[in-house]
C-alpha positions as CSV (number, residue, x, y, z in Angstrom):
1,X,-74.0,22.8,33.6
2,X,-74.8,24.0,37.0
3,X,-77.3,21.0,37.2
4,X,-74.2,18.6,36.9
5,X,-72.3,20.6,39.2
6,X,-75.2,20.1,41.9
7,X,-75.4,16.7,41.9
8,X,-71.6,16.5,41.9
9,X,-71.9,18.5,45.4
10,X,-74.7,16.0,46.8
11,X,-72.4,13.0,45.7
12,X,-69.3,14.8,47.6
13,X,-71.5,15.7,50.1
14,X,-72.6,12.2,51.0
15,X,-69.2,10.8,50.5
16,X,-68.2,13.3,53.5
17,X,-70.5,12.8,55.3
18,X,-71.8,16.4,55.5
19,X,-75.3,16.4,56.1
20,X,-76.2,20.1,56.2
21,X,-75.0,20.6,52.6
22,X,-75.8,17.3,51.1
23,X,-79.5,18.3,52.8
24,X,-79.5,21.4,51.0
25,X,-78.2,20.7,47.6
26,X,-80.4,18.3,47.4
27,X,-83.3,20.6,48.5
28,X,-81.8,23.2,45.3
29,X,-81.5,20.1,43.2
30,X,-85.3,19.6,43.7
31,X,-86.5,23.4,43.0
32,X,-84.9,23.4,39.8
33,X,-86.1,19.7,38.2
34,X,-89.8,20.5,39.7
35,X,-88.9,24.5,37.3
36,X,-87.3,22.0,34.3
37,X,-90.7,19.8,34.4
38,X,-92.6,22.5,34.9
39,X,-91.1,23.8,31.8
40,X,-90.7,20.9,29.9
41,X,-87.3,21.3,29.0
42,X,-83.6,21.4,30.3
43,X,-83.0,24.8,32.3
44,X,-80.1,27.2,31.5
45,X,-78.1,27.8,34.3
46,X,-78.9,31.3,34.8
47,X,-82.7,30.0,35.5
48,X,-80.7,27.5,37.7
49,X,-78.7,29.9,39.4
50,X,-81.9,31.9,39.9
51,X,-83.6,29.2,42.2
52,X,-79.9,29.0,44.4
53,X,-80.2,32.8,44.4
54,X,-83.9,32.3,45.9
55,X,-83.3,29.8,48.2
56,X,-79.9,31.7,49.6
57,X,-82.3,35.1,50.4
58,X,-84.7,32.8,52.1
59,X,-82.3,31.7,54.3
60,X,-81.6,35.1,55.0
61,X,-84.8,36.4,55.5
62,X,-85.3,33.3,58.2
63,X,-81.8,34.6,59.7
64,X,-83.2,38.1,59.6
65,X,-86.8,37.3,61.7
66,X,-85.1,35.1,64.2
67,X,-81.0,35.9,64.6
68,X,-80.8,34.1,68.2
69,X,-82.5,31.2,66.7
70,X,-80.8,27.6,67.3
71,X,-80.8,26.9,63.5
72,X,-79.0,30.1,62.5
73,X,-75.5,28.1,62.2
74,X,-77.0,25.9,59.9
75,X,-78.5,28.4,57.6
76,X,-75.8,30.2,57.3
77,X,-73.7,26.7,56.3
78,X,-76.6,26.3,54.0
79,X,-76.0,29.7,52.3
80,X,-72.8,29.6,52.7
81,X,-72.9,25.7,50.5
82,X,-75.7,27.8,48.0
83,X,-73.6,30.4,47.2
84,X,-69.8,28.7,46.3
85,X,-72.3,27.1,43.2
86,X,-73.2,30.6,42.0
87,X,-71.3,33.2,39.7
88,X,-69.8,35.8,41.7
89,X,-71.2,38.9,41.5
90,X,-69.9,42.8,41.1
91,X,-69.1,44.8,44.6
92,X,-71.0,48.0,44.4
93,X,-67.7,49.5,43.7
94,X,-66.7,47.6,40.5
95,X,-70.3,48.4,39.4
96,X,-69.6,52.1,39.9
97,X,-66.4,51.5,37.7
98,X,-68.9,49.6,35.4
99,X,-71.3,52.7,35.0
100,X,-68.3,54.9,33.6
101,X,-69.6,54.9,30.1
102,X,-73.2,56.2,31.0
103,X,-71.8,58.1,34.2
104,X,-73.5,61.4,32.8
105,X,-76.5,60.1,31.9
106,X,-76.9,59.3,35.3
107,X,-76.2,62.3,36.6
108,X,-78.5,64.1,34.6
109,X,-81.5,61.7,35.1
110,X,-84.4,63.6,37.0
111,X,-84.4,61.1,40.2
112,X,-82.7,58.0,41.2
113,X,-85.1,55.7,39.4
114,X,-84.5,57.1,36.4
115,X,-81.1,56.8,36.8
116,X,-81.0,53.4,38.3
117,X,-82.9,52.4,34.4
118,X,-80.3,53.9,33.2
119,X,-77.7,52.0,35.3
120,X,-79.1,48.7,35.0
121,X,-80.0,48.9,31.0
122,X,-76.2,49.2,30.4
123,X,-75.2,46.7,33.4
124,X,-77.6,43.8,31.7
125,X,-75.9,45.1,28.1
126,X,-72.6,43.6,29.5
127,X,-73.9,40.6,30.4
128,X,-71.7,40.5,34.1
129,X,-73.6,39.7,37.1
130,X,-74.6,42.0,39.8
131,X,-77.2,42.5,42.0
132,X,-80.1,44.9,41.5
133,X,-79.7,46.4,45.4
134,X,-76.2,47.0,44.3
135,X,-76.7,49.1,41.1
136,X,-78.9,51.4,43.4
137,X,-76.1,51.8,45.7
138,X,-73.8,52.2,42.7
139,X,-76.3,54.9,41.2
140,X,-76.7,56.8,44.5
141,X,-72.6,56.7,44.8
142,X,-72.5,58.4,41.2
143,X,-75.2,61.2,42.1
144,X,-73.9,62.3,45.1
């Protein structure tokens, strides 16, 4: 459970004396029991993965606005901490290679968001993990 695995990071974290990540995972480890009370029930780690996934683009964002910023180090520690706890996710290219099956229907689509349904209803049938930004670059790759 990704849950366990977070609070296995803060424990390591503290024992190491890193403060940036013990900070942080303790920060993720808070988003996602505030979602499980929310909810009532224990999350699945894909919801879990979800809120490390939310918390890693914010950081980005901030990085994004302000990249001569003092803190920028430490964000990108932070994301850096965020993402070794998620599941790696398809390049563009391996999602191209992914497409194979369905190439032609996305070639034939009318216009890249009708392709890019295409693309992503068989990506989510295989149950791998990708971004959605990368499926569109995957899709525009196919049709050009």
């Amino acid at each position: 459970m990704l849950v366990d695995d977070l609070k296995a990071r803060i424990t390591r974290a503290m024992k190491e004396k890193d403060e940036a990540a013990r900070d942080v995972l303790r920060v993720a480890l808070g988003e996602a029991q505030k979602l499980e009370a929310n909810a009532q029930r224990s999350l699945a780690d894909g919801e879990v993965a979800a809120v490390l996934r939310k918390l890693v683009k914010s950081n980005e964002e901030t990085i994004a606005m302000a990249p001569d910023a003092p803190q920028v180090p430490t964000l990108r520690q932070e994301i850096e901490v965020l993402a070794s706890l998620l599941p790696k996710t398809l390049s563009v290219a391996e999602i191209a290679a992914a497409l194979a099956p369905v190439k032609e229907a996305i070639v034939a689509a009318k216009n890249d968001g009708q392709a890019t349904g295409v693309a992503m209803k068989h990506m989510k049938s295989t149950g791998a993990t990708f971004e959605g930004n990368d499926v569109a670059a995957a899709v525009k790759q196919l049709r050009s």
